[in-house]
Backbone as ProteinMPNN parsed JSONL, in Angstrom:
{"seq_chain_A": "XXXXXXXXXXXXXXXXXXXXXXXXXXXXXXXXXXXXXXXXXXXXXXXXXXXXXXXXXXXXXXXXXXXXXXXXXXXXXXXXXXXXXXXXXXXXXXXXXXXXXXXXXXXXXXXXXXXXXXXXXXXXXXXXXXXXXXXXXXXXXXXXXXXXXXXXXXXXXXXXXXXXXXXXXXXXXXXXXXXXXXXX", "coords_chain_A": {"N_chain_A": [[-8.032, 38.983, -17.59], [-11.027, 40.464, -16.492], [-14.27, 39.711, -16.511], [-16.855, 41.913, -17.569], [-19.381, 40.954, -16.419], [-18.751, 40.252, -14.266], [-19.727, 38.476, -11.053], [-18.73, 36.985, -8.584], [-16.289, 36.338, -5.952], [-13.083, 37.93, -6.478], [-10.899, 36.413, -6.485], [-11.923, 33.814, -7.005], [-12.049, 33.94, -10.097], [-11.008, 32.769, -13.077], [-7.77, 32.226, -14.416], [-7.179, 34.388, -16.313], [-5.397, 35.245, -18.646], [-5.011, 34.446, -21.305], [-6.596, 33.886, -24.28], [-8.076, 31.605, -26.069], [-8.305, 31.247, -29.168], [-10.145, 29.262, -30.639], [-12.108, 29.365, -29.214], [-13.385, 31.65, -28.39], [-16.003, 31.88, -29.779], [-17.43, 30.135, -28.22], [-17.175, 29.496, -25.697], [-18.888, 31.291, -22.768], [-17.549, 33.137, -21.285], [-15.442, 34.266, -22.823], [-17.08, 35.715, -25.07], [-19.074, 37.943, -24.695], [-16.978, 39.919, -24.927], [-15.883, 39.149, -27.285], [-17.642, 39.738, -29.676], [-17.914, 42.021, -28.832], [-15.901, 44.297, -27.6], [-12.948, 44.196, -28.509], [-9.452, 44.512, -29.076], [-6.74, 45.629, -30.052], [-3.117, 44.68, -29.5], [-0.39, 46.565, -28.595], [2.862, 45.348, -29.712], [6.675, 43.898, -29.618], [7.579, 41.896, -29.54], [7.726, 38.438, -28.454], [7.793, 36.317, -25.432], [9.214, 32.623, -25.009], [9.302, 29.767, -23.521], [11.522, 27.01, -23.276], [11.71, 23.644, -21.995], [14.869, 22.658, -21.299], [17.066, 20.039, -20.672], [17.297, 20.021, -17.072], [16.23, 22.64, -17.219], [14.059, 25.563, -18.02], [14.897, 27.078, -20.653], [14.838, 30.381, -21.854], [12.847, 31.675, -25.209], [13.008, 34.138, -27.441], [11.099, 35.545, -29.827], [10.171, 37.065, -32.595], [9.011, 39.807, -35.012], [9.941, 40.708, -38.742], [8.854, 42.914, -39.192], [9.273, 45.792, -36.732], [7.272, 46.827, -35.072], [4.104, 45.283, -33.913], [0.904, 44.2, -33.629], [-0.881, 42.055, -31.298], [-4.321, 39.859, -31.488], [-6.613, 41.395, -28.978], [-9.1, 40.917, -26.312], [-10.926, 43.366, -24.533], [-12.339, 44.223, -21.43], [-14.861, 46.236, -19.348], [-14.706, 46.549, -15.64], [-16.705, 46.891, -13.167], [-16.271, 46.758, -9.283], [-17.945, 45.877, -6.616], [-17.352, 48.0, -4.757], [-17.252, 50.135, -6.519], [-15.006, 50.296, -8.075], [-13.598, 51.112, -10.795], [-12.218, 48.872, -13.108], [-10.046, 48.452, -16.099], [-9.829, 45.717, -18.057], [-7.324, 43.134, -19.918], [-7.211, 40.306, -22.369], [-5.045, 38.083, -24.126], [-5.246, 36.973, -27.258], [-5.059, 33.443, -28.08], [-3.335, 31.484, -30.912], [-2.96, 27.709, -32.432], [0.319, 27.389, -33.026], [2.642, 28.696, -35.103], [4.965, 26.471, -37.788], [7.242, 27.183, -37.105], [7.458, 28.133, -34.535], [5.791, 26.573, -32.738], [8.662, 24.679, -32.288], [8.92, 25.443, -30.177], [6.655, 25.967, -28.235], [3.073, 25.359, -27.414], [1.327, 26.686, -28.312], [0.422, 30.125, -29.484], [0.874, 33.625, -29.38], [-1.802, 35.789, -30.975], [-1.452, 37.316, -33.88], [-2.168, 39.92, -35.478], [-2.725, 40.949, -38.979], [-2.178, 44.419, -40.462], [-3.695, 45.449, -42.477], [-5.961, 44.122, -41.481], [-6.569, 45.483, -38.898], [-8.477, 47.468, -38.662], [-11.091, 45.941, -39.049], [-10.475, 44.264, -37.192], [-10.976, 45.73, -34.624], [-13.38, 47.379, -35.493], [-17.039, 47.289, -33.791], [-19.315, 46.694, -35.218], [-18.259, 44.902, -37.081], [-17.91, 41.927, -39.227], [-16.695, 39.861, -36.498], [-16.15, 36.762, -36.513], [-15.108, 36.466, -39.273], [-12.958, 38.242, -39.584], [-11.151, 37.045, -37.437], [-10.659, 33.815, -38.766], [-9.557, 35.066, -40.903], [-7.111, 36.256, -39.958], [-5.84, 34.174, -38.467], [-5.747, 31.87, -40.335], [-3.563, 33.435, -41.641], [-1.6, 33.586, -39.638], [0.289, 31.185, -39.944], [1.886, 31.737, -41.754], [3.45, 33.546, -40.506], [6.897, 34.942, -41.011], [8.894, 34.38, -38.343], [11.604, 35.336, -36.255], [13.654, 33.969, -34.059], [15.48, 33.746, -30.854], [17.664, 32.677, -28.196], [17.181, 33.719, -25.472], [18.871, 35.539, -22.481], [18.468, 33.558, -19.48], [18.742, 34.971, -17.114], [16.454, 37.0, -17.322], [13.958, 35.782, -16.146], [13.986, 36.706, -13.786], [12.582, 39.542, -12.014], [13.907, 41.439, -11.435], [15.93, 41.9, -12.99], [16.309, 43.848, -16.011], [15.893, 45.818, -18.852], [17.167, 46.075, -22.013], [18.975, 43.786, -22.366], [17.477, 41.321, -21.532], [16.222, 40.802, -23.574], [17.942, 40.113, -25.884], [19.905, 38.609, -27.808], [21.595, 35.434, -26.779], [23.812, 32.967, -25.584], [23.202, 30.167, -24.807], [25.656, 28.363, -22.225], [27.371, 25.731, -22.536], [25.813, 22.195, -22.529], [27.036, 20.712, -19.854], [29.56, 17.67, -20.105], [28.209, 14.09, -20.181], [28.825, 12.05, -18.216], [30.664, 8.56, -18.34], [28.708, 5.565, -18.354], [29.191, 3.368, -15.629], [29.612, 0.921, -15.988], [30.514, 0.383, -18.913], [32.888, 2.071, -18.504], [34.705, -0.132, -17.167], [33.957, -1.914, -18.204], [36.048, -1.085, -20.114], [38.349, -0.797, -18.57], [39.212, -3.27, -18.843]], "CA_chain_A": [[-9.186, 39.792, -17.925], [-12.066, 40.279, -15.45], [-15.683, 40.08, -17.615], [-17.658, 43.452, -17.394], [-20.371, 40.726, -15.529], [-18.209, 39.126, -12.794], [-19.796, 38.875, -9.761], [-17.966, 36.654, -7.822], [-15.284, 36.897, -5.376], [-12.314, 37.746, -7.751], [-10.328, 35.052, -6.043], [-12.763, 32.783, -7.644], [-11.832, 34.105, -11.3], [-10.192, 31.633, -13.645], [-6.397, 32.553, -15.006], [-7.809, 34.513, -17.738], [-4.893, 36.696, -19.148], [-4.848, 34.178, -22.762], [-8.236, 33.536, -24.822], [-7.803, 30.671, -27.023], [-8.799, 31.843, -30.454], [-11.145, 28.731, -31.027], [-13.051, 29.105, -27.801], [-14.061, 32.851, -28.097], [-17.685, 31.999, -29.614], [-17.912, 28.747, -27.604], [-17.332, 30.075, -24.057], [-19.265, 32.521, -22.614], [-16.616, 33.695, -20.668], [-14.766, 34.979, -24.027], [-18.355, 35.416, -25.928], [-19.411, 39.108, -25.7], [-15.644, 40.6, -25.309], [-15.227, 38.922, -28.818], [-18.379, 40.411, -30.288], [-18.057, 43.808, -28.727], [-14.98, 44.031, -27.349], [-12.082, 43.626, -29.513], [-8.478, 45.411, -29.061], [-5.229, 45.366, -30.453], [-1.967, 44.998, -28.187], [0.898, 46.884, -29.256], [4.303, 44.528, -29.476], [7.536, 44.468, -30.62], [8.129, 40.665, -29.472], [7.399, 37.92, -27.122], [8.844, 34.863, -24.929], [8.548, 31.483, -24.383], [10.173, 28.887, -22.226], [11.25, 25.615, -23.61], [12.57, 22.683, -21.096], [16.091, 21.958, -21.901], [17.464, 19.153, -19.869], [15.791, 20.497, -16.206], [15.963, 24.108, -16.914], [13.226, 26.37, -18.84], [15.488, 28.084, -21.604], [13.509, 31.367, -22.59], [13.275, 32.073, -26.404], [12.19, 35.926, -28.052], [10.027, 35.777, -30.857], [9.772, 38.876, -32.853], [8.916, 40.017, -36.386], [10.523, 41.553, -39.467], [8.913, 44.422, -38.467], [10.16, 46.027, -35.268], [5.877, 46.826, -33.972], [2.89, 44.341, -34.695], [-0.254, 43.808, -33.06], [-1.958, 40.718, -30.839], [-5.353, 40.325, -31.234], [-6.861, 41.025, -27.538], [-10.343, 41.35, -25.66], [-11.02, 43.81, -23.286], [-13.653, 44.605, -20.18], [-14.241, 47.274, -18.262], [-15.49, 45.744, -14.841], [-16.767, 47.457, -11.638], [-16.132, 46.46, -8.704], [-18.823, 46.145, -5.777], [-17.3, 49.06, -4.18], [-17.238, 51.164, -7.244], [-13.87, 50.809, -8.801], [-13.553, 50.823, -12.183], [-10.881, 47.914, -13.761], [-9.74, 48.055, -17.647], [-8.445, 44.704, -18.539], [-7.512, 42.674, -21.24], [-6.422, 39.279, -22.483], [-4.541, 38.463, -25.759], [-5.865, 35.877, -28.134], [-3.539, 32.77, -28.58], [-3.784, 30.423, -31.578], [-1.944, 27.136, -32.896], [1.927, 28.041, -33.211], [3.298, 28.405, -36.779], [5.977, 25.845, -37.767], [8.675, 27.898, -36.768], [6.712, 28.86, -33.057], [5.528, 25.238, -32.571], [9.481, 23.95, -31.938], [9.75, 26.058, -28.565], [5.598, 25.941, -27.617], [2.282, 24.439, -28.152], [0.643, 27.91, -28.357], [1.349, 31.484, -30.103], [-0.268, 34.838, -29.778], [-2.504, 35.488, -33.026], [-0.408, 38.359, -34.157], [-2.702, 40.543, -36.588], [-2.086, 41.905, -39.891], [-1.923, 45.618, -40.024], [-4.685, 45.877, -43.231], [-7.236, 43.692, -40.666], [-6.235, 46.383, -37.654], [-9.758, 47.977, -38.473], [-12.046, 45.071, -38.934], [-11.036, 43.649, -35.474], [-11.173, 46.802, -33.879], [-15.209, 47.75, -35.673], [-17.352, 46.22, -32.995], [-19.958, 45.992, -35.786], [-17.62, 44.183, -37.999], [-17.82, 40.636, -39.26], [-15.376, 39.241, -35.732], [-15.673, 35.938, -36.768], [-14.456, 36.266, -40.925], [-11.645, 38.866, -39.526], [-10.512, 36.183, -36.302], [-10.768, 33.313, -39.214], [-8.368, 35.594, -42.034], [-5.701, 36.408, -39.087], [-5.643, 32.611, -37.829], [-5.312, 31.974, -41.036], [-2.013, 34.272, -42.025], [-0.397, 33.716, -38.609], [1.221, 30.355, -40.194], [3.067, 31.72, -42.436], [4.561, 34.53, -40.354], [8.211, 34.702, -40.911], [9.842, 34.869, -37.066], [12.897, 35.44, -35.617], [13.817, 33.129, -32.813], [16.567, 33.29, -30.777], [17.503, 32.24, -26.695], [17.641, 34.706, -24.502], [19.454, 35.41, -20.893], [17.523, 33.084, -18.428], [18.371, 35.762, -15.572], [15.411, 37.701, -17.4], [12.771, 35.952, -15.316], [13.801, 37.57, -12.685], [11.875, 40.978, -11.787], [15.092, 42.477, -11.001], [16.574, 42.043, -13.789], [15.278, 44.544, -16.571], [16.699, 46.212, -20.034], [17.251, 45.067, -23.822], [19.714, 42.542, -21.935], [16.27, 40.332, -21.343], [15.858, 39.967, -25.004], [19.416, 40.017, -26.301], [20.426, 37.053, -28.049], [21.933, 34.654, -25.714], [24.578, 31.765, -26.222], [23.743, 29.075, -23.271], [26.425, 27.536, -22.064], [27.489, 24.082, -23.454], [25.68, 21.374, -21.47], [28.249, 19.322, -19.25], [29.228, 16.318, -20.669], [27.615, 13.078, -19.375], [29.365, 11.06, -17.412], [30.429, 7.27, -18.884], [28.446, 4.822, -17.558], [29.826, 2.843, -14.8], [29.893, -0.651, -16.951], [31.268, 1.01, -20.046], [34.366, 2.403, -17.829], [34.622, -1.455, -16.187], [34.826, -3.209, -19.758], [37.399, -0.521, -21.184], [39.169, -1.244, -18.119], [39.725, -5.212, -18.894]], "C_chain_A": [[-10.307, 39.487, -16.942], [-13.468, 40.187, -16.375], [-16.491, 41.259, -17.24], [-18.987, 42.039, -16.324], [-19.731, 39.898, -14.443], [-18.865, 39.503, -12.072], [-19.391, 38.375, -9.059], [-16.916, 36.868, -7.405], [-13.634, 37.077, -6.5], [-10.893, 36.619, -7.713], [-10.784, 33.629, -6.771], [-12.708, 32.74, -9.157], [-10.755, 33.225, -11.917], [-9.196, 32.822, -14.011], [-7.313, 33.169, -16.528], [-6.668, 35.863, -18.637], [-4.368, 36.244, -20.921], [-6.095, 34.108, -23.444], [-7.38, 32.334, -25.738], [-8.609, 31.039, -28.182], [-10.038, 30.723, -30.567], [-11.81, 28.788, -29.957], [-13.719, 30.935, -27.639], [-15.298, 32.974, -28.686], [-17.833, 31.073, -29.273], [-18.188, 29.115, -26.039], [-18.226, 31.028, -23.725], [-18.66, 33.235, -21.714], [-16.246, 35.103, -21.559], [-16.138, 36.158, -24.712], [-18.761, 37.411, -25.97], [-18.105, 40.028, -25.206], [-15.716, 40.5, -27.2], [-16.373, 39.702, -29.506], [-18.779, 42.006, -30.08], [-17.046, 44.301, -28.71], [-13.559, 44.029, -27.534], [-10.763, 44.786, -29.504], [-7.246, 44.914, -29.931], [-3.946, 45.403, -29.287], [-0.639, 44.943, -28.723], [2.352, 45.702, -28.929], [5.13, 44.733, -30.081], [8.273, 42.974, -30.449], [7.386, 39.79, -28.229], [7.885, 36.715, -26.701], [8.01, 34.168, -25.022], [9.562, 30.548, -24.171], [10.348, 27.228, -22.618], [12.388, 24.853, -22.295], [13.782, 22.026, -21.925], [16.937, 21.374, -21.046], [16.664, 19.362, -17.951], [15.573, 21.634, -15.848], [15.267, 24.521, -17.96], [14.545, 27.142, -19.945], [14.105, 29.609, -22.065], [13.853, 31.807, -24.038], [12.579, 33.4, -26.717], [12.077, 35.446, -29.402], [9.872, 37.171, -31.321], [9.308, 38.579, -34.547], [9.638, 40.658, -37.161], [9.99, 43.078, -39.384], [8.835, 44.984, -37.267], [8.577, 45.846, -34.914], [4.977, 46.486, -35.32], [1.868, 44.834, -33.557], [-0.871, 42.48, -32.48], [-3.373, 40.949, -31.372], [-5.814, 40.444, -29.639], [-8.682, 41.572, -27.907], [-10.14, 42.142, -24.885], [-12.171, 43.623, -22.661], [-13.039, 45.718, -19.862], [-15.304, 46.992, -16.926], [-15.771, 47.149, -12.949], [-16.694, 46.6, -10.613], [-17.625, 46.609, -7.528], [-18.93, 47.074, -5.019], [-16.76, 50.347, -5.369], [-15.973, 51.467, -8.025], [-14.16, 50.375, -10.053], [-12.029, 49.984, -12.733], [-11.233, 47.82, -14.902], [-8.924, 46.752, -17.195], [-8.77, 44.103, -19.849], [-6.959, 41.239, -21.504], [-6.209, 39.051, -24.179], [-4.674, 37.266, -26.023], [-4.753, 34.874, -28.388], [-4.266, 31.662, -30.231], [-2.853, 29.441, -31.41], [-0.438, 27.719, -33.231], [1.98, 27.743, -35.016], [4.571, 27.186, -36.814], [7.386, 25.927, -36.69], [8.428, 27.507, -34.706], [6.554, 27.022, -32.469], [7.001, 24.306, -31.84], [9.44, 24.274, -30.587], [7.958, 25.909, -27.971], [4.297, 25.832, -27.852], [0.758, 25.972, -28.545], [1.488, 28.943, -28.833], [0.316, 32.423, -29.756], [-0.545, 35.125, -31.251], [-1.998, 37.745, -33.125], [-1.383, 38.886, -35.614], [-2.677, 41.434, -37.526], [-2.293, 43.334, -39.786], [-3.469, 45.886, -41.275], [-5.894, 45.106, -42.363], [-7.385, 44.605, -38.967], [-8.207, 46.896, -37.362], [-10.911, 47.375, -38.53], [-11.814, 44.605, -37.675], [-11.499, 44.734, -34.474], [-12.825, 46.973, -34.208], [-15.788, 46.53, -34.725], [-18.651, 45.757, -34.435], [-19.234, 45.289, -37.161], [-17.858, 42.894, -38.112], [-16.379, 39.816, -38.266], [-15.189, 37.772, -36.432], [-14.909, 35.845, -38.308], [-12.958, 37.18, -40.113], [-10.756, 37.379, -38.727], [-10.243, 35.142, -37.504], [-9.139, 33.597, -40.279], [-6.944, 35.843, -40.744], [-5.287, 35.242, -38.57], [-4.801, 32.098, -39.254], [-3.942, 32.189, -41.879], [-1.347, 33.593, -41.395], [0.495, 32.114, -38.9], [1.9, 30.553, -40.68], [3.732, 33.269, -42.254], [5.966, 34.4, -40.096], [8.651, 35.251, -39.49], [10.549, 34.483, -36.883], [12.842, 34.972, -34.262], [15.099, 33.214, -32.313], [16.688, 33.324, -28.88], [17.77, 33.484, -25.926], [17.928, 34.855, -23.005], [18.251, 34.821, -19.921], [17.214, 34.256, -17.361], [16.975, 36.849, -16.199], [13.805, 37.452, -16.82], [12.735, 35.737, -14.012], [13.411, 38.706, -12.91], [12.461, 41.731, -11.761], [15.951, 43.27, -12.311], [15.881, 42.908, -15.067], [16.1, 44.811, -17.855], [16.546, 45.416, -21.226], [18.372, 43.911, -23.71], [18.771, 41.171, -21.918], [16.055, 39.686, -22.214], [16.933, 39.838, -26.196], [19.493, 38.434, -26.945], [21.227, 36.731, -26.853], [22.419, 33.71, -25.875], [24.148, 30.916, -24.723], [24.562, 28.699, -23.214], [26.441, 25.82, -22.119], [26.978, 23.215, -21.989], [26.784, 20.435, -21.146], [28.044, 18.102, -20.033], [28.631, 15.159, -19.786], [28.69, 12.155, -19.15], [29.242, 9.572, -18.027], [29.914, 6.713, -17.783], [29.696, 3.832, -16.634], [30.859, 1.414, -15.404], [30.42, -0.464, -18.331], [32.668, 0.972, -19.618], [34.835, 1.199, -17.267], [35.023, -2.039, -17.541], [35.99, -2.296, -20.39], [38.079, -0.867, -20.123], [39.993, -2.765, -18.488], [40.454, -5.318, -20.007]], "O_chain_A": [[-10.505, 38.323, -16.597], [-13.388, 41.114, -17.181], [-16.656, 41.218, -16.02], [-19.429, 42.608, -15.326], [-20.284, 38.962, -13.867], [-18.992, 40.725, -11.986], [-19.381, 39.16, -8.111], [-16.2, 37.564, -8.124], [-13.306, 36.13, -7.215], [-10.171, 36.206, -8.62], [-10.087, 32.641, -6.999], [-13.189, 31.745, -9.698], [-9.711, 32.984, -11.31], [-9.502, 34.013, -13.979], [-7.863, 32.547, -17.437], [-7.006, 36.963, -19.073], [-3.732, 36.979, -21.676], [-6.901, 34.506, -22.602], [-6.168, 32.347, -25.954], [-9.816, 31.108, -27.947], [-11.125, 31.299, -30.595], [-12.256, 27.652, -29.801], [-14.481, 31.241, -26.722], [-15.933, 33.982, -28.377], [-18.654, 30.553, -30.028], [-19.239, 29.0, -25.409], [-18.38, 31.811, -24.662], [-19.355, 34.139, -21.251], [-16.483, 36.293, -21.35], [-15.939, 37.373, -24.735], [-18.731, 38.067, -27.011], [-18.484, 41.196, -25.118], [-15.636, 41.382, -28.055], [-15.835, 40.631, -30.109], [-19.48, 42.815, -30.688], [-16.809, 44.947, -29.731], [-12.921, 43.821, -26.502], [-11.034, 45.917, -29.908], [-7.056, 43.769, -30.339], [-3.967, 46.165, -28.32], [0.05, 44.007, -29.127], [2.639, 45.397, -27.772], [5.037, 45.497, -31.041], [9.333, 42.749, -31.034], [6.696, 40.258, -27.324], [8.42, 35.991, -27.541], [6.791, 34.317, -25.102], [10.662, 30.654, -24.713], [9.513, 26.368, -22.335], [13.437, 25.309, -21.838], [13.744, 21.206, -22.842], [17.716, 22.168, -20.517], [15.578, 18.838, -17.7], [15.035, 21.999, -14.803], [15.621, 24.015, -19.025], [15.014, 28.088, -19.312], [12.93, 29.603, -22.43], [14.974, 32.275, -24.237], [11.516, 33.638, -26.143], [13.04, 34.965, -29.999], [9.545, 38.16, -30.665], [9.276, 37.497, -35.133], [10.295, 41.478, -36.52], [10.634, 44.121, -39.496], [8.005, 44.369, -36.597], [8.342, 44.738, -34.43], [4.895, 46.797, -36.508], [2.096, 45.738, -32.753], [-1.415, 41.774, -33.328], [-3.688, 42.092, -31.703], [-5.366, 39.534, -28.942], [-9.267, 42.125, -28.838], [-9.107, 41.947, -24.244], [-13.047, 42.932, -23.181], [-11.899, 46.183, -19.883], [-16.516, 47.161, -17.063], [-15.112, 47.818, -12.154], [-17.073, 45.47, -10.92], [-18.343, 47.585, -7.746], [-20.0, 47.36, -4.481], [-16.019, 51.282, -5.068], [-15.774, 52.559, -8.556], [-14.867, 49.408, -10.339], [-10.929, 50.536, -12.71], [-12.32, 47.329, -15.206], [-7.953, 46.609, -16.452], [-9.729, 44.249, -20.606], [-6.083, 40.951, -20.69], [-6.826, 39.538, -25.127], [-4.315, 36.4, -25.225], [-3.664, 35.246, -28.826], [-5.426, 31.295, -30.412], [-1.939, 29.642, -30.611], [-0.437, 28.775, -33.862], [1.514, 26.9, -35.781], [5.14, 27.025, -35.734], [8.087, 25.213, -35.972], [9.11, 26.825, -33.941], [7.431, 26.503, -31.779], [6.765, 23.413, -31.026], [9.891, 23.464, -29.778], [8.092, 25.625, -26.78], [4.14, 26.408, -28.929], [-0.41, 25.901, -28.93], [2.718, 28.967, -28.781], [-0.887, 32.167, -29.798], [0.083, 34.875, -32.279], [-2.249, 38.82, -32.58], [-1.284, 38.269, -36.675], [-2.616, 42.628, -37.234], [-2.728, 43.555, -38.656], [-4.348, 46.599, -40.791], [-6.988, 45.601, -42.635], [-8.207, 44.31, -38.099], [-8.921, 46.75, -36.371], [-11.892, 48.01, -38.143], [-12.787, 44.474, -36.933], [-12.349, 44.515, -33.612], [-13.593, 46.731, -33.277], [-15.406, 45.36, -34.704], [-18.861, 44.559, -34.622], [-19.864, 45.245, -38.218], [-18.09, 42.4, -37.009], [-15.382, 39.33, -38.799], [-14.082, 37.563, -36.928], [-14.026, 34.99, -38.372], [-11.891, 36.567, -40.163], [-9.884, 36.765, -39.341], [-9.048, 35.382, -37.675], [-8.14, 32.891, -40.42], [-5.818, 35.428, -41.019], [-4.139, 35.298, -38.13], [-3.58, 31.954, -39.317], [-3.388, 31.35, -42.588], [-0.489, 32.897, -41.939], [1.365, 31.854, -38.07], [2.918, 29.879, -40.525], [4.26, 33.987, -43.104], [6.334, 33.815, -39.077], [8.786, 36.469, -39.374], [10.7, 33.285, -37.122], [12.109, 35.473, -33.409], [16.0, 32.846, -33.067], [15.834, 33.968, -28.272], [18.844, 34.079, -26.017], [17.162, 34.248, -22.257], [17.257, 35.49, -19.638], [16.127, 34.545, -16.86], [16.495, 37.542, -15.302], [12.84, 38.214, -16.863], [12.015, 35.056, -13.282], [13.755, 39.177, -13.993], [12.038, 42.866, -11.983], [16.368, 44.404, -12.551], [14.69, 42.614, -15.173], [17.049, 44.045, -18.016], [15.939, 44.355, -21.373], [18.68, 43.208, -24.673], [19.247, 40.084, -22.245], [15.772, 38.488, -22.212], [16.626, 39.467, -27.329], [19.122, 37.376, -26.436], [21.521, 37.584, -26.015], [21.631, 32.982, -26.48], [24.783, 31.095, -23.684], [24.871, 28.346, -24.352], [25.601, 24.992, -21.767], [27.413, 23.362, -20.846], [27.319, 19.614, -21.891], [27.014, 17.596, -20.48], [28.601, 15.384, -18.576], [29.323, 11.598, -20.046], [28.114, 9.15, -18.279], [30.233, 6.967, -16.621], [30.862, 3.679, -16.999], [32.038, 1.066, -15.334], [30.801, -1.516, -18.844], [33.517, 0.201, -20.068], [35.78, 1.556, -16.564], [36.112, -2.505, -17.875], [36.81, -2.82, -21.144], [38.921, -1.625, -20.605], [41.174, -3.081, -18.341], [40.928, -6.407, -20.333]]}, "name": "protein", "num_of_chains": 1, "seq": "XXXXXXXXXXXXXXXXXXXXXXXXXXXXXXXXXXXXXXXXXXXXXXXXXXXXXXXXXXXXXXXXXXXXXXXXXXXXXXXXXXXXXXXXXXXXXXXXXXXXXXXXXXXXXXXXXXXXXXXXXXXXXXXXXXXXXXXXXXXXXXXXXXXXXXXXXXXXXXXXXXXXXXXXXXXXXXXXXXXXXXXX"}
């Protein structure tokens, strides 16, 4: 997300494509996205990458119902030579139980009866952001591994988010001094 007041070189802009749910009235980065600001971002699932021995496994996250909602911020930022950029970044909180085994972060996934309180800019943001933080522990998700070759660019389709059996890690090798005393 770019802030509607950047003026610096945009090279100089921090990684801003998560918000951290407790930092959007602390920062002023976040600060008047969250109080004006305020979008929804259609989904129907999302990854994340746990280290399993020295490769990333990627897992899909989804819900019992096929399309949810993130919460996000937007801007809409000009440029010094007059372009106009929409962007947006999507709110993360604490992981739920479930979310927590595969990563230390979740997107804050918002109920469908709070759709119109985050969206009203004159709405109470902080009581809505508070009730959806709230919920998102005890959303029931579906976890399951999916084909590594999906982060590649190349690779594309409902193959990406397919369940996925890894293959059995090789066995480990007996130590040296193990194989030395069964010899004797």
């Amino acid at each position: 997300m770019i802030p509607h007041y950047w003026s610096k070189p945009l090279k100089s802009l921090p990684a801003a494509f998560n918000a951290r749910a407790e930092d959007l009235e602390k920062k002023p980065f976040w600060r008047s996205s969250f109080q004006r600001y305020r979008c929804l971002v259609p989904a129907t699932g999302w990854r994340e990458f746990k280290l399993e021995g020295k490769k990333k496994q990627p897992y899909h996250f989804r819900l019992e119902r096929h399309l949810f909602a993130f919460a996000g911020l937007w801007s809409r930022w000009t440029s010094p030579d007059g372009e106009v950029v929409d962007s947006f970044a999507i709110v993360t909180n604490e992981p739920s139980a479930t979310a927590a085994k595969y990563h230390d972060r979740m997107p804050l996934v918002v109920p469908p009866d709070l759709y119109e309180g985050w969206l009203e800019p004159q709405a109470d943001a902080s009581a809505v952001l508070a009730e959806a933080r709230a919920r998102s522990g005890v959303l029931r998700l579906e976890v399951h591994a999916t084909d590594p070759r999906g982060n590649n660019v190349r690779f594309e389709g409902p193959e990406v988010v397919a369940p996925y059996e890894p293959p059995p890690a090789p066995a480990e090798a007996e130590p040296l001094e193990k194989k030395a005393r069964k010899a004797r």
